[in-house]
Backbone bond lengths (Angstrom), bond angles and torsions (degrees), N, CA, C in turn:
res aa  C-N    CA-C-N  psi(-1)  N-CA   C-N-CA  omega(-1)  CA-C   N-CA-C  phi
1 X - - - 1.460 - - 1.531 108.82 -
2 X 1.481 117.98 122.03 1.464 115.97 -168.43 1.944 90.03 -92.06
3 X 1.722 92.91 164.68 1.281 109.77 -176.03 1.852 129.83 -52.57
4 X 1.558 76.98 -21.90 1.997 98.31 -176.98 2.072 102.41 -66.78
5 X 1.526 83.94 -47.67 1.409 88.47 -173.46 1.476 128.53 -94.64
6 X 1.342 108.46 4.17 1.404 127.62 148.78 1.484 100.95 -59.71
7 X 1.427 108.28 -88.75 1.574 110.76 -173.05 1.619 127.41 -28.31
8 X 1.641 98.09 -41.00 1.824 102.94 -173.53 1.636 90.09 -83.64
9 X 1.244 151.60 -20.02 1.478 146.18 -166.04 1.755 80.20 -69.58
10 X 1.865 112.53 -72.48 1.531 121.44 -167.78 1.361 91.02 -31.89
11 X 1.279 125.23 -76.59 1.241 132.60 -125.09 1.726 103.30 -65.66
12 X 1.551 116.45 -33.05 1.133 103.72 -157.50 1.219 102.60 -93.31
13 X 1.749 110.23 -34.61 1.271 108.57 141.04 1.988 141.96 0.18
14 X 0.958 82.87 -74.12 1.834 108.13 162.01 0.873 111.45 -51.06
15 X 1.352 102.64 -77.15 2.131 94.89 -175.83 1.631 114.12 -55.76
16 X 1.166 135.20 -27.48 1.459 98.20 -159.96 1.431 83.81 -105.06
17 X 1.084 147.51 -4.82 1.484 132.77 123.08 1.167 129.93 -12.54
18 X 1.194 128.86 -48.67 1.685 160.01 -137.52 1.577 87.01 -104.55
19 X 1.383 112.29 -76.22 1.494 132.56 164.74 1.401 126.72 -19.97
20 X 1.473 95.63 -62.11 1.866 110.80 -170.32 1.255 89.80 -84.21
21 X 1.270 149.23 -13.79 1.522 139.96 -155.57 1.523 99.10 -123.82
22 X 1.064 138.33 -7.42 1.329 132.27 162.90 1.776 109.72 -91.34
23 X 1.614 111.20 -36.55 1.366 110.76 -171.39 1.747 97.55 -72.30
24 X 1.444 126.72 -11.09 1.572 123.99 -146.50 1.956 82.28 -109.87
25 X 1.507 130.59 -24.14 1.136 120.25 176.45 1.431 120.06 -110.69
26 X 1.541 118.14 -5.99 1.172 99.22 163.62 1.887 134.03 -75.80
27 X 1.506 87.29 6.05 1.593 92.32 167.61 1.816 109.61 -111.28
28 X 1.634 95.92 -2.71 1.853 95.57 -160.82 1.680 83.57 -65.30
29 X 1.069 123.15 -85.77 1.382 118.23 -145.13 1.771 107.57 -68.85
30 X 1.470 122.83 7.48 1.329 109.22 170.07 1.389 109.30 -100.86
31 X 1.544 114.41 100.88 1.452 131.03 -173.55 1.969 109.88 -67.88
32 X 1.102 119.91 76.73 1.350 105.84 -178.87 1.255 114.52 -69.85
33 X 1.365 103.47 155.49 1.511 122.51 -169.51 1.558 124.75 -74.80
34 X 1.428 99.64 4.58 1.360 116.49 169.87 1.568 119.70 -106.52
35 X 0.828 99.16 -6.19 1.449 107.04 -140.10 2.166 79.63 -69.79
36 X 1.251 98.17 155.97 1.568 116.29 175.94 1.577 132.74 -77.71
37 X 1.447 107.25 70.12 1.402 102.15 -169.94 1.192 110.04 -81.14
38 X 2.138 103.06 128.02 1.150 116.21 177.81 1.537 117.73 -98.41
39 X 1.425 121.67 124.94 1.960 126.38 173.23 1.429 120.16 -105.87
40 X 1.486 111.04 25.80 1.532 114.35 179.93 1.337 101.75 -154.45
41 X 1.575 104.87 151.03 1.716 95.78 -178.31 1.397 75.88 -145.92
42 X 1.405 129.49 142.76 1.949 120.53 136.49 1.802 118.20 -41.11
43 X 1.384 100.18 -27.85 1.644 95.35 -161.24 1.402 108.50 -104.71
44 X 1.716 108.27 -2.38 1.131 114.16 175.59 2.185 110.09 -96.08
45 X 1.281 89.55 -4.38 1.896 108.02 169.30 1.910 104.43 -70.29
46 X 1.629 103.47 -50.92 1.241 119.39 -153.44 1.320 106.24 -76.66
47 X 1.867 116.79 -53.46 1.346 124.18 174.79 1.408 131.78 -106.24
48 X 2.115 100.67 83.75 1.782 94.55 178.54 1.419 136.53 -29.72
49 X 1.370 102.83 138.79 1.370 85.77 170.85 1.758 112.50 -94.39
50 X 1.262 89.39 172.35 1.500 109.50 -172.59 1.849 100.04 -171.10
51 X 2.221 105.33 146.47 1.879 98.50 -158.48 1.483 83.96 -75.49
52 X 1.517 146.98 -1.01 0.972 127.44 -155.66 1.156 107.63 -65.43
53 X 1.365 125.98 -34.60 1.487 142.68 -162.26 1.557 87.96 -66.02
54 X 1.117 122.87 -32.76 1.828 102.87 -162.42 1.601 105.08 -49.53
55 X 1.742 110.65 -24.21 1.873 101.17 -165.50 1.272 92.71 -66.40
56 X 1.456 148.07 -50.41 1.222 134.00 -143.27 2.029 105.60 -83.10
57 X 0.963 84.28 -37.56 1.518 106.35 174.02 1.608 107.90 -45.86
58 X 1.535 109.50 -70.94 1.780 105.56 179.81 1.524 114.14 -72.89
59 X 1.424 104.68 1.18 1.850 109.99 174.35 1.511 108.24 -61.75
60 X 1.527 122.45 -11.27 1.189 123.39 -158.96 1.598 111.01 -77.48
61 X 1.336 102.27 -29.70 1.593 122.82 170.74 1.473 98.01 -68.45
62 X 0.847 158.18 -85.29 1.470 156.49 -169.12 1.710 109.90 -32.46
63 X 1.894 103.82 -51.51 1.505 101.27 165.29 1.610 118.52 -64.35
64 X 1.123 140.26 -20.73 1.237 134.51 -159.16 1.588 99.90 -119.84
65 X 1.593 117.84 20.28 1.604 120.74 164.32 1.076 115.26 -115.25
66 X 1.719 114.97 -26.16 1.613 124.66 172.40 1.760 116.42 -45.38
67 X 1.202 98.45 -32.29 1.920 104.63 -173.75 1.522 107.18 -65.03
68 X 1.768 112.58 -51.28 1.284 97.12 173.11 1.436 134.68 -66.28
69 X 0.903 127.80 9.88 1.441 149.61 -170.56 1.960 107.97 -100.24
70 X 1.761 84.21 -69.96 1.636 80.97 -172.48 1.116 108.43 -118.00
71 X 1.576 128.05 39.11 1.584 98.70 167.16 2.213 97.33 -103.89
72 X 0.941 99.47 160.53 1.749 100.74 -177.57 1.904 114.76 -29.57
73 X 0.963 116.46 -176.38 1.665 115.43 176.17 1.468 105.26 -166.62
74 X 1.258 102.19 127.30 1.464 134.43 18.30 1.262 130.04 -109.62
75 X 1.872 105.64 -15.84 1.305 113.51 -172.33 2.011 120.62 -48.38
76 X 1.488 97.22 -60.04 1.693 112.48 -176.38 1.466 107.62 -54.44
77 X 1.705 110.10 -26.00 1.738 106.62 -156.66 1.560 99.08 -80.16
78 X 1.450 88.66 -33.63 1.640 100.38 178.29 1.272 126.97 -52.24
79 X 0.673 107.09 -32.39 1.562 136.49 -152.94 1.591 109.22 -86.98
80 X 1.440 83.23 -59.25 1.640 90.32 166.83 1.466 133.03 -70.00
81 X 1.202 110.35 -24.74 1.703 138.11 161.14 1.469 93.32 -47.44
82 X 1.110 115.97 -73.57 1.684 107.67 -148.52 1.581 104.43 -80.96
83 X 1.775 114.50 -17.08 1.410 101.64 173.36 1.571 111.09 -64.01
84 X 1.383 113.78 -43.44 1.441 115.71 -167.06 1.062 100.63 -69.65
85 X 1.422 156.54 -2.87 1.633 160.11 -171.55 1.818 86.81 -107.34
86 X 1.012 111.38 -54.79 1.428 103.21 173.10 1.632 120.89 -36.01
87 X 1.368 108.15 -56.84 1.197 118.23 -158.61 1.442 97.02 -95.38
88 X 1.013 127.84 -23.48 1.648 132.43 175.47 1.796 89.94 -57.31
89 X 1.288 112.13 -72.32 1.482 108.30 178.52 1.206 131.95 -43.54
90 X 1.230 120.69 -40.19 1.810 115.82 -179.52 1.765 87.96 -98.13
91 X 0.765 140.15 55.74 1.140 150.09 112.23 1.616 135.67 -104.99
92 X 1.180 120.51 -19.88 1.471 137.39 144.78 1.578 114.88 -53.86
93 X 1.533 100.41 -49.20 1.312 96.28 -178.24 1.939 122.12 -79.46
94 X 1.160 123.60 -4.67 1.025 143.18 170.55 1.313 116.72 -83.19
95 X 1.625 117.98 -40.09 1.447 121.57 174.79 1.456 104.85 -73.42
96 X 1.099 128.24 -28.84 1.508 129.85 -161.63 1.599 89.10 -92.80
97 X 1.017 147.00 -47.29 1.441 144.99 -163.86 1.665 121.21 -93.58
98 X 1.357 87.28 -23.58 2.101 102.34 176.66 1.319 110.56 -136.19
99 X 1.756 117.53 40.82 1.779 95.07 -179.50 1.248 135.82 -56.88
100 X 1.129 125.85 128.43 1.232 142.67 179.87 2.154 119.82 -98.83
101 X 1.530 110.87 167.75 1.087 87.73 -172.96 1.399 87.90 -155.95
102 X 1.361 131.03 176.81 1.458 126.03 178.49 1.911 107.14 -159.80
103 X 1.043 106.64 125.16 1.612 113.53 -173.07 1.172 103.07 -91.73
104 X 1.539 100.07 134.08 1.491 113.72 -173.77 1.444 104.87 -137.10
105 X 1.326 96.19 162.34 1.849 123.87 178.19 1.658 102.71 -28.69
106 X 1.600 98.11 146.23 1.659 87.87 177.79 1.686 87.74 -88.19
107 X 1.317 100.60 176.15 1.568 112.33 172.60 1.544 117.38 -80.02
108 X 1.360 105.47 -30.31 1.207 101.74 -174.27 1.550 108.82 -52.48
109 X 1.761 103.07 129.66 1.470 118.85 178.99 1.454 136.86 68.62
110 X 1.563 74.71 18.20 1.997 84.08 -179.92 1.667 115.30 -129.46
111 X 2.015 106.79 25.51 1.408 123.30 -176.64 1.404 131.45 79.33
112 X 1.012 87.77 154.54 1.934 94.76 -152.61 1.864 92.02 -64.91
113 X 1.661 127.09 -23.06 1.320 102.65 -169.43 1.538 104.36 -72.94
114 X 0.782 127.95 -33.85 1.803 155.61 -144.00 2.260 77.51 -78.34
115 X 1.128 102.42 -75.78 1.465 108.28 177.98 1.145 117.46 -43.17
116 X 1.370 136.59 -47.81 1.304 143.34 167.29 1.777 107.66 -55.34
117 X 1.190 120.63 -35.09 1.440 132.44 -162.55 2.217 79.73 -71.82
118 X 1.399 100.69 -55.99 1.790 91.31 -159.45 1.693 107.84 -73.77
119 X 1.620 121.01 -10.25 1.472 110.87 175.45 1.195 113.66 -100.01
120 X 1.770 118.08 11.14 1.324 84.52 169.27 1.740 91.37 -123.10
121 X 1.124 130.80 4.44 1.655 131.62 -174.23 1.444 95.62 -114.78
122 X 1.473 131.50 111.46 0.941 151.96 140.53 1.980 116.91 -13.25
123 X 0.946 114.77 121.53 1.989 100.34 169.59 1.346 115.51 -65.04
124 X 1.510 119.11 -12.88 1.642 103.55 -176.26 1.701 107.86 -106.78
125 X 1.100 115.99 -154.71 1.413 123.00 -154.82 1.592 114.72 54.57
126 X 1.323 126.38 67.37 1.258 135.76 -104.45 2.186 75.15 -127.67
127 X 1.484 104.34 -75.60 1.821 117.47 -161.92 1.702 84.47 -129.84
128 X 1.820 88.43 139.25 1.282 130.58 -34.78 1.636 133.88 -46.35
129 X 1.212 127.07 159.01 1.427 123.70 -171.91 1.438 105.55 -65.43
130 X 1.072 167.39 54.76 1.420 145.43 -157.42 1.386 90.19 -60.62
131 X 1.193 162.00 -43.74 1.611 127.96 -179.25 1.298 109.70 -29.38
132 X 1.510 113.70 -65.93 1.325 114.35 -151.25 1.525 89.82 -67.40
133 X 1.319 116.63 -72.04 1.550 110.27 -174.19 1.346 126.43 -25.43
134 X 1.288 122.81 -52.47 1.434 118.06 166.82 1.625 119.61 -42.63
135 X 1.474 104.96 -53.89 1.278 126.43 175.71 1.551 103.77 -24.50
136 X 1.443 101.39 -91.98 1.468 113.63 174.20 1.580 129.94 -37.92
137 X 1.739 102.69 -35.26 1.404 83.46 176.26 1.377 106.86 -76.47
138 X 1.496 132.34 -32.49 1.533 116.19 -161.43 1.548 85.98 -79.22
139 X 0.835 157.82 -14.97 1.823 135.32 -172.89 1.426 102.43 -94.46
140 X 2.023 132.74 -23.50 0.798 121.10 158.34 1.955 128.91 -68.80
141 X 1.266 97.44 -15.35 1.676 105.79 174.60 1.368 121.61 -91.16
142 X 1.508 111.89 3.18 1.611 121.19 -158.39 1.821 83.66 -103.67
143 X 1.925 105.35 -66.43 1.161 101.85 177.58 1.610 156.63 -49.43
144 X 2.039 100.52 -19.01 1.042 115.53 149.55 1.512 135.24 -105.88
145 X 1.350 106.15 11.24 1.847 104.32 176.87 1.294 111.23 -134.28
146 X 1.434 120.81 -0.36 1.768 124.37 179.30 1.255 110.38 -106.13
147 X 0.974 115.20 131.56 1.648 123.28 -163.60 2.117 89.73 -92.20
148 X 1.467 103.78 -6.28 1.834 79.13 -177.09 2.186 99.38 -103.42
149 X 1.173 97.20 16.92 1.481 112.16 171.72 1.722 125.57 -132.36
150 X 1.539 108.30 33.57 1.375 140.25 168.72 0.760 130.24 -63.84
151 X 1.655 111.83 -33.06 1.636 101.64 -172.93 1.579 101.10 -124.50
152 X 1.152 106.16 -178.04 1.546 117.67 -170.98 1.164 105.47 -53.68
153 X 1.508 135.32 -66.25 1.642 128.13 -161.60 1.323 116.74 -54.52
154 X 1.885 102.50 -31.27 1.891 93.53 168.19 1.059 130.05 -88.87
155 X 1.283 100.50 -8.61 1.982 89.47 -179.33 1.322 99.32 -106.10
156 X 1.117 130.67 19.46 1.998 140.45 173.67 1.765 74.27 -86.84
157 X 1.281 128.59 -70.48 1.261 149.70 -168.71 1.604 107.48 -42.53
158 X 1.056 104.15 -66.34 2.105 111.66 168.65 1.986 87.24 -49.07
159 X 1.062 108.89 -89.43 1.809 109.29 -170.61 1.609 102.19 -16.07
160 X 1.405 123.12 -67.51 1.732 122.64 -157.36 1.740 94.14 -71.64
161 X 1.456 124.84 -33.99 1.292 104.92 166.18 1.384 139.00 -63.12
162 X 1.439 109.99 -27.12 1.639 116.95 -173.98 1.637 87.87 -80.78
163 X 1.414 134.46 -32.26 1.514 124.89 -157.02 1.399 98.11 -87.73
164 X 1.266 118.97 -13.92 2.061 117.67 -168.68 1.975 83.15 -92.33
165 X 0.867 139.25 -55.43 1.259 154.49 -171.78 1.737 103.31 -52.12
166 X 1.309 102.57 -52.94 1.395 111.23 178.62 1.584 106.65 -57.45
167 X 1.526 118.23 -57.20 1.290 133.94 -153.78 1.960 90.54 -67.30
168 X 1.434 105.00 -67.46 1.711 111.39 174.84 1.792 120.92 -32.07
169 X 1.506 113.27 -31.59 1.680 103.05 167.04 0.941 111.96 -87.63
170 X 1.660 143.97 -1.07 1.386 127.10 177.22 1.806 86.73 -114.83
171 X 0.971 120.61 -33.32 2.005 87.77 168.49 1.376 137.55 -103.37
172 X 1.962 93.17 26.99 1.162 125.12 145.26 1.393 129.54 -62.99
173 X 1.287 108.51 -47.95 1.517 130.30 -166.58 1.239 104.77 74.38
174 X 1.361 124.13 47.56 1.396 129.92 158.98 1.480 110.37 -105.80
175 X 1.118 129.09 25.36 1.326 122.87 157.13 1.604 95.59 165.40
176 X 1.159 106.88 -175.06 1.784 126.37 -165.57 1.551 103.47 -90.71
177 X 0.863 123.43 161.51 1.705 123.05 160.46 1.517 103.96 -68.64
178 X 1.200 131.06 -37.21 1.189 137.82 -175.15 1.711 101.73 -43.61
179 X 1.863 93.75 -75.01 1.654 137.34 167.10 1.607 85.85 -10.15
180 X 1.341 123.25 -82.13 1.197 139.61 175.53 1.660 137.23 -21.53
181 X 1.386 86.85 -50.15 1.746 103.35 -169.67 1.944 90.99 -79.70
182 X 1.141 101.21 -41.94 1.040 123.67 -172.97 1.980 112.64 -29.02
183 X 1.529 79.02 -79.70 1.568 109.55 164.37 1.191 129.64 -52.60
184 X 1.929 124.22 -40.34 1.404 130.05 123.14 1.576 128.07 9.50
185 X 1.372 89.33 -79.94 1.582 110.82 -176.74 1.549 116.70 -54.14
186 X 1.378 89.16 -47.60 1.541 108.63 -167.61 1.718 95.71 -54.46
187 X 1.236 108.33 -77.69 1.807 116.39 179.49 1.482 117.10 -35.20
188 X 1.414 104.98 -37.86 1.497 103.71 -173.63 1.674 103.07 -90.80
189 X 1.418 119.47 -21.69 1.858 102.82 142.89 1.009 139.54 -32.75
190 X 1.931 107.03 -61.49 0.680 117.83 -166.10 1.956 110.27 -84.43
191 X 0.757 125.29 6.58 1.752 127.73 -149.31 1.951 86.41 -119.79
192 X 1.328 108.39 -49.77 1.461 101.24 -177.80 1.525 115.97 -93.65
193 X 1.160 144.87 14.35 1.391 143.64 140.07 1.296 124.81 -38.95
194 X 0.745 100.99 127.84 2.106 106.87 178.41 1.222 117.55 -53.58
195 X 1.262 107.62 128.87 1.551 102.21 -168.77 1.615 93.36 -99.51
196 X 1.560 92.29 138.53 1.548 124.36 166.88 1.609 114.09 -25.43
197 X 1.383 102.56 126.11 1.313 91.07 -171.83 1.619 99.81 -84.52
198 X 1.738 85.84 159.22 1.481 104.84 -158.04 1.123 117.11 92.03
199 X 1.125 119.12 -7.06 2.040 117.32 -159.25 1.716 79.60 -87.49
């Protein structure tokens, strides 16, 4: 990979980062007064929480940066850019039209990362999950366009990561199992659609 195309991978990288992360907070911190606060989950019965889960949880950023790196360029990188802008959006548009919200653990006594995790992430923007969704799409774009996630042991490997990731926001109490499946779906929409020809 020459230096030009390092930089334009970062760069574009960045922006729809820049993009999906401005459209995902200009509703985070406006708590509407409707919005659906949920205090029960089934999956929040099944999987205690504990802050340990936050590591696997912010691992999700690490899975969803690997694509710009190694999937081919420009066609796959592209590709993957505009799905995740895709799905960044009908998830904007869902928070703005169905806010949702989910009550979670106080911090007190469960470490300063765990505390840092609740002042700067809002409880609502609740369904669809975009964790998980993101999740899935970058492990679904790794497994069919990266030649270093080809064979069986790594993409068994992508699978146990999107499912530890999955499991960590609901015994987080960052969203519902529902929240979850939800967001699931969404990625794996968006991840198995035909890509544009030419892409």
């Amino acid at each position: 990979m020459s230096r030009r195309e390092l930089l334009l991978r970062t760069g574009l990288g960045a922006a729809v980062a820049l993009v999906a992360g401005l459209a995902y907070r200009s509703l985070q911190f406006h708590f509407l007064p409707d919005s659906s606060l949920r205090t029960q989950c089934p999956g929040w019965d099944l999987l205690p929480f504990h802050p340990l889960w936050l590591w696997p949880y912010l691992s999700m950023f690490a899975l969803v940066g690997l694509p710009w790196f190694l999937l081919p360029w420009p066609g796959a990188v592209t590709c993957f850019a505009r799905r995740l802008l895709a799905t960044a959006a009908v998830g904007w548009v869902c928070f703005a039209l169905f806010p949702t919200a989910c009550l979670r653990p106080s911090p007190e006594g469960h470490g300063f990362a765990y505390g840092l995790l609740l002042a700067l992430d809002a409880p609502n923007n609740c369904m669809p999950c975009l964790h998980s969704a993101m999740a899935l799409l970058a492990a679904l774009a790794l497994a069919r366009d990266s030649a270093a996630f080809s064979g069986l042991a790594a993409r068994l490997l992508l699978a146990a990561w999107v499912a530890v990731i999955s499991l960590s926001i609901v015994a987080l109490r960052q969203h519902t199992g529902l929240d979850t499946l939800a967001g699931l779906a969404l990625g794996a929409l968006a991840g198995l659609l035909p890509r544009a020809r030419g892409a």
